[in-house]
KOLKETOR-409745 format. One line per 2 residues: number of its first residue (from 0); their letters; for each residue x, y, z of C-alpha. Coordinates in Angstrom, 3 decimals, padded with zeros to 6 digits. Each point is the difference from the previous one (the first is absolute). Layout:
BEGIN
NUM	A	X:Y:Z; ...
// end
This chain:
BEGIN
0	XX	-151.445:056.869:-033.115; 002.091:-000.700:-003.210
2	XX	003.501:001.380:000.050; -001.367:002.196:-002.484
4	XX	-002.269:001.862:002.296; 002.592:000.113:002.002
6	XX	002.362:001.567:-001.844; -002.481:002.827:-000.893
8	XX	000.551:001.535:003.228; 003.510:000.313:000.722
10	XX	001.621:003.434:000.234; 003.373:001.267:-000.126
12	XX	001.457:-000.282:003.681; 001.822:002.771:001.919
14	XX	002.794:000.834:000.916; 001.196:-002.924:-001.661
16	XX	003.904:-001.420:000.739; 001.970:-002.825:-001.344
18	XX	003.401:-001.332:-001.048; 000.249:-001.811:-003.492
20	XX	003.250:-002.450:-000.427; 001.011:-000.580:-003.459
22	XX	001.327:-003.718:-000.142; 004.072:-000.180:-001.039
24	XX	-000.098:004.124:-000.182; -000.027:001.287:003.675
26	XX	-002.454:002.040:001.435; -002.222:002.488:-001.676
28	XX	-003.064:002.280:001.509; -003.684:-000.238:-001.173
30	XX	-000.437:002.772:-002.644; -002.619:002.598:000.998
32	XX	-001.244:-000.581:-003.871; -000.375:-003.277:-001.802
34	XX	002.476:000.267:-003.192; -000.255:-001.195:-003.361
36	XX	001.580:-003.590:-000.065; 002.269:000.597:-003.036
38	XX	002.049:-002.245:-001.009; 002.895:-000.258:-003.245
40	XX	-001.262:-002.540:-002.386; 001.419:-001.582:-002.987
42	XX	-001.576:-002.767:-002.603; 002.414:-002.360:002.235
44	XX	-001.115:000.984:003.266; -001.777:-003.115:002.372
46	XX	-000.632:001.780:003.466; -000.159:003.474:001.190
48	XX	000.016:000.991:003.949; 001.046:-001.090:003.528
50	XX	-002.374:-001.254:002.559; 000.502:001.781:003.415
52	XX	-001.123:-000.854:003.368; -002.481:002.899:001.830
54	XX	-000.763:000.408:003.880; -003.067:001.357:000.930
56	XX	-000.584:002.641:002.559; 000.553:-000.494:003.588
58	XX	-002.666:002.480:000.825; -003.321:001.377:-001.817
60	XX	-001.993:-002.210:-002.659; 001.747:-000.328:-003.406
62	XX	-002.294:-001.585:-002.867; 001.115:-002.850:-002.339
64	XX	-000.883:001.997:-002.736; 002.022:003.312:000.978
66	XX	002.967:-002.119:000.133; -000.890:-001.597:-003.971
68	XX	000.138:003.483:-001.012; 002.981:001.171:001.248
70	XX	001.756:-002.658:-001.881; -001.906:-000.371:-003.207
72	XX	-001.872:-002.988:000.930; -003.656:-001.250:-000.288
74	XX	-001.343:-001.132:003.257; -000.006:-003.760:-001.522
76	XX	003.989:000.237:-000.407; 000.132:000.320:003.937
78	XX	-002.274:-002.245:000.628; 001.307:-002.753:-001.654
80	XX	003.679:000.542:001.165; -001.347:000.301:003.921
82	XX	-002.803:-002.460:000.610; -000.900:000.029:003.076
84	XX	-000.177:003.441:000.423; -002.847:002.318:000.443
86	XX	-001.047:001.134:-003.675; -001.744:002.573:001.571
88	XX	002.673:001.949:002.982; 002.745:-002.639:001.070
90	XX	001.069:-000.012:003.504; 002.529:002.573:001.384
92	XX	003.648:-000.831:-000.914; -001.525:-002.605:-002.600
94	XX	003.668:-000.779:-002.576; -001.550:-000.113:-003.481
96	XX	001.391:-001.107:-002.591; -000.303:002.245:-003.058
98	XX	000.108:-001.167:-003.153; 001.623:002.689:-002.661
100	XX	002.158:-002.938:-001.951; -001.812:-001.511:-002.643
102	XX	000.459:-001.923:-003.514; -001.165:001.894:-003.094
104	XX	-002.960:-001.856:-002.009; 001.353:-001.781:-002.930
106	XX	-001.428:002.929:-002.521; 002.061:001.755:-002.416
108	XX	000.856:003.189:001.873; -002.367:002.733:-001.710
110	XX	-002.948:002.070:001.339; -001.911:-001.171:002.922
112	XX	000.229:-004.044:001.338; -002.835:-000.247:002.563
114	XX	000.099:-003.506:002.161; -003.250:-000.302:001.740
116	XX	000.963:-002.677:002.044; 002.935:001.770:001.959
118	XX	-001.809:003.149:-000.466; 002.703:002.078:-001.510
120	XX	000.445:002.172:-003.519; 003.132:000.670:-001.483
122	XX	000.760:002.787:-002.181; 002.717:-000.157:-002.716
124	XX	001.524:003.042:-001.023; 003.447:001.178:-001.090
126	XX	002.416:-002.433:001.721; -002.085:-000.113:002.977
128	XX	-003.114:-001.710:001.386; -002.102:001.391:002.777
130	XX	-001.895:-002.778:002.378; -003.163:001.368:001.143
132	XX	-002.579:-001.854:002.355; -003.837:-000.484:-001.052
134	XX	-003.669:-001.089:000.546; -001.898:-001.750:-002.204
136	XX	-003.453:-001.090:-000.888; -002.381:-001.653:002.805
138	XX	-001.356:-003.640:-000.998; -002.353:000.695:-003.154
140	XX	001.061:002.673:-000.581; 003.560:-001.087:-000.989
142	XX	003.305:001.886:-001.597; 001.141:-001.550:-003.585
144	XX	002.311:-003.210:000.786; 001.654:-000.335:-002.889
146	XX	-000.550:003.299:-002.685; 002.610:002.220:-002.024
148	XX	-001.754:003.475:-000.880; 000.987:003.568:000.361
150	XX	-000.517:003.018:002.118; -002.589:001.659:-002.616
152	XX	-000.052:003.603:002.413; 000.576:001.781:002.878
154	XX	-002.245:002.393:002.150; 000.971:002.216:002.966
156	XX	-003.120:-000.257:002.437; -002.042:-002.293:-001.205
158	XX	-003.789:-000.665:000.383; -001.419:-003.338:000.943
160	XX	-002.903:-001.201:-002.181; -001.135:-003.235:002.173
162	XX	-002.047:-002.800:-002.250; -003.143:-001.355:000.516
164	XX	001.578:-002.864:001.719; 001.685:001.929:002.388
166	XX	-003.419:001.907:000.643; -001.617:-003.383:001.145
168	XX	002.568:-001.009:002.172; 000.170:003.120:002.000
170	XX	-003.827:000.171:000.380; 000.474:-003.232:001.218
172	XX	001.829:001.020:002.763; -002.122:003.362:000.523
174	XX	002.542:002.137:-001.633; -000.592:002.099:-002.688
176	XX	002.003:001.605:-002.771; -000.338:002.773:-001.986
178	XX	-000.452:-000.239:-003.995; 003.613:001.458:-000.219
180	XX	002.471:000.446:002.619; 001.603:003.370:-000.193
182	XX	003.727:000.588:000.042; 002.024:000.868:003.402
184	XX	001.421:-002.407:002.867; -002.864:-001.565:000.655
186	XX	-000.328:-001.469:-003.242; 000.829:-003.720:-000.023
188	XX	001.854:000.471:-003.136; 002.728:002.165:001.854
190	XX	001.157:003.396:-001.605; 002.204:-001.480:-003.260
192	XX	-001.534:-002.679:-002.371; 001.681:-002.022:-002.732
194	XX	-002.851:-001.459:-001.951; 001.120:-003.690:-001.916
196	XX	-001.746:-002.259:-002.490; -003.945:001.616:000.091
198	XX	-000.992:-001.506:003.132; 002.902:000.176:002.978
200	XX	002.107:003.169:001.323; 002.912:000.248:002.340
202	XX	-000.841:002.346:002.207; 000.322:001.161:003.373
204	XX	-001.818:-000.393:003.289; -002.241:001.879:002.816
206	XX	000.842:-002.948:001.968; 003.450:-001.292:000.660
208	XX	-000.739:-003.344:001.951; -000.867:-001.074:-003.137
210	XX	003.734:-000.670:-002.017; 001.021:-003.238:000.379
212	XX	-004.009:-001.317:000.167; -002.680:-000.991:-002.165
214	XX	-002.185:002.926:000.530; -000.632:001.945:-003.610
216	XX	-002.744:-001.098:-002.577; 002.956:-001.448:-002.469
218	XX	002.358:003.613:-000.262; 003.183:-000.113:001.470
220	XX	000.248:002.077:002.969; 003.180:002.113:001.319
222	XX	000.801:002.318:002.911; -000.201:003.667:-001.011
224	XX	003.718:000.632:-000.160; 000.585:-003.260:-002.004
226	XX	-002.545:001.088:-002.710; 000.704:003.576:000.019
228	XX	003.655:-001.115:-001.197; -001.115:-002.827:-002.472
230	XX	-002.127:003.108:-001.381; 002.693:002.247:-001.106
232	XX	002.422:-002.611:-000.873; -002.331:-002.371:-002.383
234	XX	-000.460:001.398:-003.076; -003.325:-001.137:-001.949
236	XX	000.777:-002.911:-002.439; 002.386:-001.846:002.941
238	XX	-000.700:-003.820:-000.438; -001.644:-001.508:003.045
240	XX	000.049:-003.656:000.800; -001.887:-002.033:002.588
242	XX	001.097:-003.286:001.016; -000.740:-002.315:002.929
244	XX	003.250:-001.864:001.368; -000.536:-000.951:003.747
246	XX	003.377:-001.848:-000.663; 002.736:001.892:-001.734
248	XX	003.562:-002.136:-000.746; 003.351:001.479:-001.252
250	XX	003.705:-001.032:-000.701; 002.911:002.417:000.465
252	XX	003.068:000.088:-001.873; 001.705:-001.763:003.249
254	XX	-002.568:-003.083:-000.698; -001.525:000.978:003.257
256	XX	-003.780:-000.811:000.030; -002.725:002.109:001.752
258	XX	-003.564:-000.419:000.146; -002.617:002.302:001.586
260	XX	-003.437:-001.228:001.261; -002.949:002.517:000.457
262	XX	-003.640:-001.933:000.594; -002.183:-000.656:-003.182
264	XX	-003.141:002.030:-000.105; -002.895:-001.373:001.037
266	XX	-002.279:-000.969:-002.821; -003.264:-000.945:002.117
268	XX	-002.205:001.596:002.660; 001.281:-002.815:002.241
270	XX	003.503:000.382:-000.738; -000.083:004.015:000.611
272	XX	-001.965:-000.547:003.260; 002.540:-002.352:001.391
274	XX	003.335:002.480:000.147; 002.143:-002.457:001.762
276	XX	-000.916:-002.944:-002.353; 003.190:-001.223:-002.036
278	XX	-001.466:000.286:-003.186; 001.524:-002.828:-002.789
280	XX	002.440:001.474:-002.715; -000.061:-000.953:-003.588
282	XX	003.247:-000.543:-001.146; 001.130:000.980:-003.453
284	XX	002.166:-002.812:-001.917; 002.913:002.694:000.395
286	XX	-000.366:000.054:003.618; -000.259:-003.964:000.375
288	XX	003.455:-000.491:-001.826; 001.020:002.658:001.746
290	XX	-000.574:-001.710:003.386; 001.638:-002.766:-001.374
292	XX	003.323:001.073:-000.816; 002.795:-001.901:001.836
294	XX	001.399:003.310:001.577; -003.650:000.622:001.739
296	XX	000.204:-000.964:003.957; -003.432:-001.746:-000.002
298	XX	-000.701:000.612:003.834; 000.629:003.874:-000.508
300	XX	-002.444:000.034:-003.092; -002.401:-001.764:002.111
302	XX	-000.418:002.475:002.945; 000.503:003.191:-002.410
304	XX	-003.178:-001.618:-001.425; -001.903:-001.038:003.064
306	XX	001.115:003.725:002.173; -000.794:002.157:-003.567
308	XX	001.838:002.891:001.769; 000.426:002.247:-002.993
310	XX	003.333:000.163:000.652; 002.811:-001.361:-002.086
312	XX	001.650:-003.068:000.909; 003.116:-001.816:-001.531
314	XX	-000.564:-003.199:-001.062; 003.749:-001.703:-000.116
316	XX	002.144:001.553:002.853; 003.342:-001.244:-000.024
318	XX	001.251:-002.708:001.926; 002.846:-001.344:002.164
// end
């Protein structure tokens, strides 16, 4: 079983209990509601966030994914920072790492930025971004790499028209799907659409295993709360760009250097199928002299790029 199909049947545990330490800030409790990660942004800004450290349960069964939503995260951020863990329910009194500090795409800061490789969107809007985990389109089926467009609409409930293609490939599997999907929770398309270009929508979900997955035919998926919010705060017009940076690099105004490493999507049914496969990068000619600046500790930059954590990692600590 794929961890796909295994991800379709987790539930929400009960009962669930857990203590959430926020690295350099003290202690903090688990919210009983995830909250918009909000952060104030300026045209200067490099990195938003702090990473904090997360201890699962002692007792019950607490999902991977029930954690990633409590703290804005896909279920790919967690994996990456905590390999070895059980994508699926870690182990009682698991320590997670959780990943909340990250390096804005080098966009200009306007409308939506969506990185499929770290499977995030960012939202620009008066002084502020918001940094909201996604999924994205299954092999074949994929979401725009590299695309600038608009968000042409918006539509409360939406319907789900499936193609033709879509047809075949559920009969293939025995399934079958109805000419148009009404409008309600169990509509794959969520409850709030915003419809982009003439083909793609971001929209929300009937199924929240699937943020931080491949899983949709090519739209960009969101948990119900997430979308609900992009809905009344994205006005019709707002530019959208897609981009896919596995690698993101910045410079603050201290000199410090930071890069963050996410795994490149997989661009072949044998890639995809092997999920612990260290897929290669292609490197930009910005990245490569980059990586060769003086300042860069070479042996850091080479196990950022070899662990592809997703989390940020400074490149020239000082020395004594």
């Amino acid at each position: 079983m794929s961890l796909g199909q295994h991800l379709h049947v987790l539930h929400v545990p009960q009962g669930f209990k857990a203590v959430a330490t926020t690295v350099g800030l003290g202690l903090a409790l688990l919210c009983s509601e995830a909250q918009a990660a909000t952060y104030p942004c300026t045209d200067t800004t490099i990195m938003v966030g702090a990473d904090t450290t997360y201890q699962i349960s002692s007792e019950g069964t607490t999902t991977l994914e029930y954690v990633a939503a409590h703290y804005q995260l896909g279920l790919s951020n967690l994996i990456e920072a905590n390999p070895g863990v059980d994508p699926i329910v870690p182990l009682n009194k698991t320590n997670l790492i959780i990943p909340t500090r990250s390096l804005l795409p080098d966009t200009i800061h306007e409308g939506i930025v969506i990185n499929s490789p770290e499977m995030r969107l960012y939202y620009y809007h008066n002084g502020q971004v918001d940094v909201l985990p996604i999924g994205i389109g299954q092999l074949g089926t994929d979401t725009p790499l590299n695309w600038v467009t608009k968000v042409e609409r918006k539509r409360a409930n939406p319907t789900w028209t499936p193609t033709a293609k879509m047809h075949a490939e559920y009969r293939a599997r025995g399934e079958f799907l109805p000419k148009v999907w009404p409008a309600g929770p169990d509509n794959p398309m969520g409850l709030f659409a915003l419809y982009i270009g003439r083909l793609y929508a971001i929209h929300g979900t009937n199924a929240d295993f699937g943020i931080g997955l491949r899983v949709s035919h090519g739209c960009v998926r969101l948990r119900n709360e997430d979308i609900e919010y992009l809905f009344n705060q994205v006005p019709i017009g707002t530019r959208v760009q897609f981009i896919n940076e596995p690698i993101k690099t910045a410079e603050d105004a201290d000199g410090n250097l930071y890069i963050e490493v996410h795994q490149p999507l997989s661009m072949s049914e044998e890639e995809f199928e092997t999920l612990d496969k260290n897929l290669p990068f292609t490197f930009t000619k910005e990245q490569e002299e980059f990586f060769k600046r003086p300042e860069v500790n070479q042996e850091i930059l080479q196990q950022a790029l070899s662990e592809r954590s997703g989390r940020v990692v400074l490149l020239n600590p000082a020395t004594f």
